[in-house]
C-alpha positions as a printed Julia matrix, in Angstrom:
369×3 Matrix{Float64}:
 -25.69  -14.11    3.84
 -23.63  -16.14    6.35
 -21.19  -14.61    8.48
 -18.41  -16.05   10.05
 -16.66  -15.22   13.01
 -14.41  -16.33   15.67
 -12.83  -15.83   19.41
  -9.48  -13.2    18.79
  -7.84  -15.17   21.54
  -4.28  -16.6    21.46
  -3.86  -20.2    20.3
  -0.95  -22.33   19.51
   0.3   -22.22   15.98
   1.85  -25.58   14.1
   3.9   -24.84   11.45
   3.01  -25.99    8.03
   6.59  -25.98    6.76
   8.26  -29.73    5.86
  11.3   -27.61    6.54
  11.64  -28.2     9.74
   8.16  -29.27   12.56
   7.78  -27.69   15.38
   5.52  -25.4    17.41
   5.79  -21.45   18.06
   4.48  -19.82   20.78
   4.81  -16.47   22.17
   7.8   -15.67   23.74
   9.09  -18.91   23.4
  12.45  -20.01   21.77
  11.32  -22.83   18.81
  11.22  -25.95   19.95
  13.43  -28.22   17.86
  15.53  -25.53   17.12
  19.46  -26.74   18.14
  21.1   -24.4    20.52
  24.37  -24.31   18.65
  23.87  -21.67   15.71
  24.34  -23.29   12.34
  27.68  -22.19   10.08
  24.97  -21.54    7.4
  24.79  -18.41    6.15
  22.15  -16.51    8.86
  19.34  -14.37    8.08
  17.19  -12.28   10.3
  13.58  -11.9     9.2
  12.5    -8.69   11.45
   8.83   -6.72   12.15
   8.52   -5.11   15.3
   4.32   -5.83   14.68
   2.5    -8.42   13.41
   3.75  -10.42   10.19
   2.24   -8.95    7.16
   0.34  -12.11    5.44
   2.41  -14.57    7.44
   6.23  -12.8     5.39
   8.26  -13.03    7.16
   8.16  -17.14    8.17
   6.58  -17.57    4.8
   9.78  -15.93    3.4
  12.5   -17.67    5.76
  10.57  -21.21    5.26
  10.74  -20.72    1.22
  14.36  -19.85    1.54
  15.68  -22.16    4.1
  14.11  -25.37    1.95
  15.5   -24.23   -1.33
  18.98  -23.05   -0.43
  20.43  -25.49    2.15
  23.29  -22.93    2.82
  21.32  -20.63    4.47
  19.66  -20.16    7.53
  16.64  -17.77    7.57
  14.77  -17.2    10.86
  11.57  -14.91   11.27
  11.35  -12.2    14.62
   7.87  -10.48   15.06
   6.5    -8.11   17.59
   3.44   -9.73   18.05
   0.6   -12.22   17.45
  -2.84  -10.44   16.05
  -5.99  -12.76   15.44
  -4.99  -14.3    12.23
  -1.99  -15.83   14.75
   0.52  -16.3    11.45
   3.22  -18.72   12.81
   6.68  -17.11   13.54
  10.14  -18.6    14.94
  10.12  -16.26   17.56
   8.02  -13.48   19.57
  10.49  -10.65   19.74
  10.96   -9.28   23.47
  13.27   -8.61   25.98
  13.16  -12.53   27.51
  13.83  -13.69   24.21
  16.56  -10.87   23.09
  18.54  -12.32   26.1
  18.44  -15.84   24.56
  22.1   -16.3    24.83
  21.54  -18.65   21.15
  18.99  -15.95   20.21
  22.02  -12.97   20.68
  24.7   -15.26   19.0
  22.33  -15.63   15.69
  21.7   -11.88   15.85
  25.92  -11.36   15.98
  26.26  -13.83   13.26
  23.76  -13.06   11.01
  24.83  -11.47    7.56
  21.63  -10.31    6.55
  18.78   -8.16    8.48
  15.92   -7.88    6.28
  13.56   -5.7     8.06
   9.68   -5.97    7.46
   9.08   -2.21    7.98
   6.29   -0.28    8.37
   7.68    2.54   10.69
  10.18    5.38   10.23
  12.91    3.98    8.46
  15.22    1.53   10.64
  14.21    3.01   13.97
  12.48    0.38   15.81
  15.06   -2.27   14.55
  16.93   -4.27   17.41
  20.85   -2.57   17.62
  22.24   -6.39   17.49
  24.06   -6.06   14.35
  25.15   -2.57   13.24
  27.68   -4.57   10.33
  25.08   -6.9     8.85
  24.0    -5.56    5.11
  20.05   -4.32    5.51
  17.57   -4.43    3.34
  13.78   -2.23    3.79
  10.75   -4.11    2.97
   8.16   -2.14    2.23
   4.59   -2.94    2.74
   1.0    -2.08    2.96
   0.05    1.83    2.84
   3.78    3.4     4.1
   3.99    5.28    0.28
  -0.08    5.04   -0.05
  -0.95    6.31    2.95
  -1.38   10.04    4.07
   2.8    10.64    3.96
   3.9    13.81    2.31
   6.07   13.86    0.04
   8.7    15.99    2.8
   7.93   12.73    5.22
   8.99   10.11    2.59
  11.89   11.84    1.67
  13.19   11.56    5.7
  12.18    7.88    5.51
  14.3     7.17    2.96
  17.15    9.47    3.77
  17.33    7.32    7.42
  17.25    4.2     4.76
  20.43    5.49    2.82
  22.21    6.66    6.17
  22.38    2.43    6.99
  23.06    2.02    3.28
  19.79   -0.17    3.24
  18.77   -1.98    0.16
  14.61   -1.07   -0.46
  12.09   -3.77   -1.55
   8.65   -3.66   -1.79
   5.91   -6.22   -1.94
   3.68   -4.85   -4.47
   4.2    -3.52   -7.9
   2.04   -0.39   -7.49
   5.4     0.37   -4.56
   8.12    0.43   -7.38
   7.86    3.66   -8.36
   9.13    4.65   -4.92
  12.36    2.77   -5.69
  15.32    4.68   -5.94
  16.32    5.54   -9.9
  19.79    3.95   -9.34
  17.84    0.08   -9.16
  16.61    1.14  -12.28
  15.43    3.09  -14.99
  11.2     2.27  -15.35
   9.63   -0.07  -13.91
  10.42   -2.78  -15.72
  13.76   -2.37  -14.77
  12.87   -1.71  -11.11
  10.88   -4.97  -10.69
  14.05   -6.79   -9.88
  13.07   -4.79   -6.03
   9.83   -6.58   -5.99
   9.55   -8.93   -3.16
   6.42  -11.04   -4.52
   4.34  -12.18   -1.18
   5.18  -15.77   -1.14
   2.58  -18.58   -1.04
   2.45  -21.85    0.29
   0.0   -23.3    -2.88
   0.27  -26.72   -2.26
  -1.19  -26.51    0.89
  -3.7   -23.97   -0.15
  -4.76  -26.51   -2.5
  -5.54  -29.57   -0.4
  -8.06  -27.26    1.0
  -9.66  -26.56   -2.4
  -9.5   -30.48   -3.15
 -10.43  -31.21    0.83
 -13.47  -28.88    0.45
 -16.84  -30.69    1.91
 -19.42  -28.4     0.01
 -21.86  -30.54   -2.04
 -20.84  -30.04   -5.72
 -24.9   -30.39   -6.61
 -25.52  -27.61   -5.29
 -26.22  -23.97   -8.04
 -25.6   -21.83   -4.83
 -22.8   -19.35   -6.23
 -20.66  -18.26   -2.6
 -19.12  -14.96   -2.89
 -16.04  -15.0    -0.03
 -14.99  -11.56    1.47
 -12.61  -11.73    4.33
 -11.74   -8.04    5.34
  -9.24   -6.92    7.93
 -10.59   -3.54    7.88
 -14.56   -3.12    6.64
 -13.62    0.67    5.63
 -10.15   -0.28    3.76
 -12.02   -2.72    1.62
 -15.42   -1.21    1.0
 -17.72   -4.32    2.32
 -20.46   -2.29    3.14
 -20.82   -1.39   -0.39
 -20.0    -5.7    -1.26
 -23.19   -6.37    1.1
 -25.15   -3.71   -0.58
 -24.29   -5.29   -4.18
 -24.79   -9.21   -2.59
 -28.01   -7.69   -1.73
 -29.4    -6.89   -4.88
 -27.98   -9.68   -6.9
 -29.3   -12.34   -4.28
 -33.23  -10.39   -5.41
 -32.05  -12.32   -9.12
 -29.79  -14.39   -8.39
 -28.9   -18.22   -6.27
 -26.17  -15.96   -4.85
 -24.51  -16.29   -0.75
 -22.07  -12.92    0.27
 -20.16  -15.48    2.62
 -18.3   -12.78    4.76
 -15.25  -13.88    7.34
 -14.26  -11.99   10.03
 -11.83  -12.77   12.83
 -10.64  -16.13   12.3
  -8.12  -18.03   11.97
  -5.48  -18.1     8.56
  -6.29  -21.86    8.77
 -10.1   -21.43    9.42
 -10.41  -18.83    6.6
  -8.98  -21.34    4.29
 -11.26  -23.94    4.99
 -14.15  -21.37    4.45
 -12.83  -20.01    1.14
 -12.15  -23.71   -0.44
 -16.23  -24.03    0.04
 -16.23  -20.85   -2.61
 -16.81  -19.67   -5.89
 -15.81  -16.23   -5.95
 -13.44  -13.83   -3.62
 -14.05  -10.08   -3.72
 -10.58   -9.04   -1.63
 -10.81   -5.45   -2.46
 -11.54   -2.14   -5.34
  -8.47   -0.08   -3.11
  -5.24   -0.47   -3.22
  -5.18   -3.16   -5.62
  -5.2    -6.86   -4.14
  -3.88   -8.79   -1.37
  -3.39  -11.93    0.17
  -6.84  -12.94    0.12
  -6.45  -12.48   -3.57
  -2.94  -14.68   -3.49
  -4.66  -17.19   -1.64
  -7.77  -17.73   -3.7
  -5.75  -18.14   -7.29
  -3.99  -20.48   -5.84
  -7.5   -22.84   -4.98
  -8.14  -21.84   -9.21
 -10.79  -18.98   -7.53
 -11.05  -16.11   -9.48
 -10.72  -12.35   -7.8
 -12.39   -9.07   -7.94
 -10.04   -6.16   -6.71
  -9.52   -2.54   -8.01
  -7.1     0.52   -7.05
  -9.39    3.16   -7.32
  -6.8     5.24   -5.37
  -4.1     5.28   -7.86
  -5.55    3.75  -11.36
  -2.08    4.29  -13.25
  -1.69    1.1   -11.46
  -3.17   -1.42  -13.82
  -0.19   -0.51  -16.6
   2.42   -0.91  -13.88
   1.19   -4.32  -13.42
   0.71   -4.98  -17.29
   4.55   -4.11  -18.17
   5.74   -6.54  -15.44
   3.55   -8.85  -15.3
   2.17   -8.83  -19.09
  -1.33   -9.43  -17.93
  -4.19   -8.05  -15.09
  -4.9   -11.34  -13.26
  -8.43  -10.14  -11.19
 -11.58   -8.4   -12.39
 -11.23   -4.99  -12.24
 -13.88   -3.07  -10.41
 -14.44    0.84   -8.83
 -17.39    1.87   -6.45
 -19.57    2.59   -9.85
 -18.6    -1.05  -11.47
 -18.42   -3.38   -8.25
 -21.9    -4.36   -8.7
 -21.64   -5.32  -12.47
 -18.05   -6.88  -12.06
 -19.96   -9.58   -9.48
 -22.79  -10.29  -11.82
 -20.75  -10.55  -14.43
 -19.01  -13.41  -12.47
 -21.79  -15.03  -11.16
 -23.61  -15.27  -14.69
 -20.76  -15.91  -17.04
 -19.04  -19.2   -16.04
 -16.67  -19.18  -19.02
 -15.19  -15.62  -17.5
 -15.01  -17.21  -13.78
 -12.9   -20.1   -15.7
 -11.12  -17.34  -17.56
 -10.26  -15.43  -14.63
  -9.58  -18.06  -12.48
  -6.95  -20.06  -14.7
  -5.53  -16.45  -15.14
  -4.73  -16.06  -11.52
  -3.64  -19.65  -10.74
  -0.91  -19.1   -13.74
   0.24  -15.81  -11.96
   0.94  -16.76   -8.16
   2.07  -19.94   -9.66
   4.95  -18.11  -11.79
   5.63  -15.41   -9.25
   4.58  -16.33   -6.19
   5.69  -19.93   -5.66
   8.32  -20.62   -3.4
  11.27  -21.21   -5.44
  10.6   -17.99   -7.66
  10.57  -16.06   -4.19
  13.04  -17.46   -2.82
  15.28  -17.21   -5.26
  14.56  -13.03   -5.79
  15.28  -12.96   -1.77
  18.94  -14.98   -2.34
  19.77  -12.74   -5.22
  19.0    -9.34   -3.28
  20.99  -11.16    0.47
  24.01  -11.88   -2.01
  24.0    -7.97   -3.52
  24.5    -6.92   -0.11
  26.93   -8.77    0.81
  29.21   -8.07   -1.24
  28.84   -4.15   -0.39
């Protein structure tokens, strides 16, 4: 098994983006950025943490390059070890930015990355602007009572916010005037958006000798608990007793680093709970296929059937995990299978111009309220 690690230091972040080139660092306005706010129409991009798989820029890059009229810009908190680039470091040297306070007053849209109580921790720049709630990671999955979600989104309706969410499994929680079922709901799905041309070069880039029958099995977790990987080492363990199998496991590095890792690949196990994530997004769109499972709410597989007309990973639970990774390491006709089925999914869902355009639809709705 090789293990990969790395220093969970600050480091200066390029940006990726041929929308604009220029480098963020904490704190720091952008440099590059002109100091005379655009007449575009403005967008605010807000977390007050860390950006959830790189959003919030993601989002405001994807936006900005495909609809010239607008003018998306992405505030975070704060950096963690994956260091996902932003436009700014929210704080209080950069809220007194007097171009910084005049893009705040100007913007017509605050869409708010939230993982907090409602719209509490948002900045009180723009009280007019039309709001919109993007829900993420474990806010409805997590231990919150029923009583508890209920106040969340009664603060949400007080602001007359619009609610998104970035996972299908989340659209249940949408309010039953977006829609009916959850077909009809899925308009409020904010699909995570992903750069796949650059995730790609990677793949092609990838320096691993191609004569070589070693099958890699990637698993990057963010939290060993959250994604089971003592029970992927246990199952790496006993197939590598049959098998040419390598559990190649990544831990704090680098977005950029990971990538390089995972293009050397064959296989990613992202996760059996809460369905998949960006580990997932990112290795369909190198043509790797994915093992993930919800094992906490299994009514999830027909949610993403009905919108999605298809399961794109390898389904697996504590009891299967084990058979779901030999089955993929034996059966190259299912890794192709698999594989070509996730490539086709973040290509049609995930790619910038389908994002961006579900983001300009939703900004335009609430406007006009």
């Amino acid at each position: 098994m090789s293990m990969s690690r790395g220093r969970t230091g600050r480091r200066r972040v390029v940006s990726r983006s041929t929308h604009t080139n220029h480098v963020t660092r904490p704190g720091k306005k952008v440099l590059g950025v002109k100091d005379t706010v655009s007449s575009n129409i403005k967008v605010i991009n807000y977390t007050p943490q860390a950006d959830t798989g790189g959003q919030c820029y993601r989002l405001c890059r994807k936006v900005n390059r495909n609809y010239p009229n607008y003018d998306c810009k992405s505030f975070i908190g704060k950096y963690n070890y994956i260091h996902y680039p932003a436009d700014y470091v929210y704080s209080k040297s950069v809220k007194a930015d007097p171009y910084v306070k005049k893009f705040w007053a100007d913007a017509s849209v605050l869409h708010g990355h939230i993982h907090l109580r409602g719209l509490r921790a948002w900045p009180s720049l723009n009280p007019k602007a039309g709001r919109i709630v993007h829900q993420h990671g474990r806010l409805p999955r997590g231990s919150l009572t029923y009583k508890d979600r209920a106040e969340i989104w009664a603060e949400d309706e007080k602001v007359k916010a619009t609610r998104v969410v970035s996972t299908i499994n989340l659209l249940r929680y949408i309010p039953d005037k977006d829609g009916k079922d959850i077909v009809d709901k899925s308009r409020r799905w904010f699909p995570t958006p992903v750069d796949i041309k650059w995730l790609q070069n990677f793949h092609a880039r990838s320096t691993r000798r191609k004569s070589t029958d070693t099958v890699r099995v990637m698993h990057s977790p963010t939290d060993r608990g959250l994604k089971h990987t003592g029970l992927f080492l246990k199952c790496m363990k006993r197939l590598s007793r049959k098998y040419d199998v390598e559990a190649v496991l990544v831990e704090n590095r680098t977005h950029e680093d990971t990538q390089i890792i995972r293009a050397g690949c064959d296989i990613v196990y992202d996760q059996i709970l809460l369905q998949y994530g960006s580990n997932a997004l990112e290795a369909w769109a190198m043509g790797i296929p994915v093992i993930a499972g919800c094992i906490d709410d299994p009514a999830v597989l027909s949610d993403i059937k009905s919108v999605v007309g298809y399961v794109p990973f390898l389904n697996a639970d504590k009891e299967s995990l084990y058979d779901a990774l030999e089955r993929l390491v034996i059966d190259t006709r299912t890794r192709t299978q698999y594989a070509r089925m996730g490539h086709h999914y973040v290509n049609k869902f995930h790619s910038g111009k389908a994002v961006a355009k579900r983001a300009v639809e939703t900004y335009e709705e609430v406007m006009r309220r």
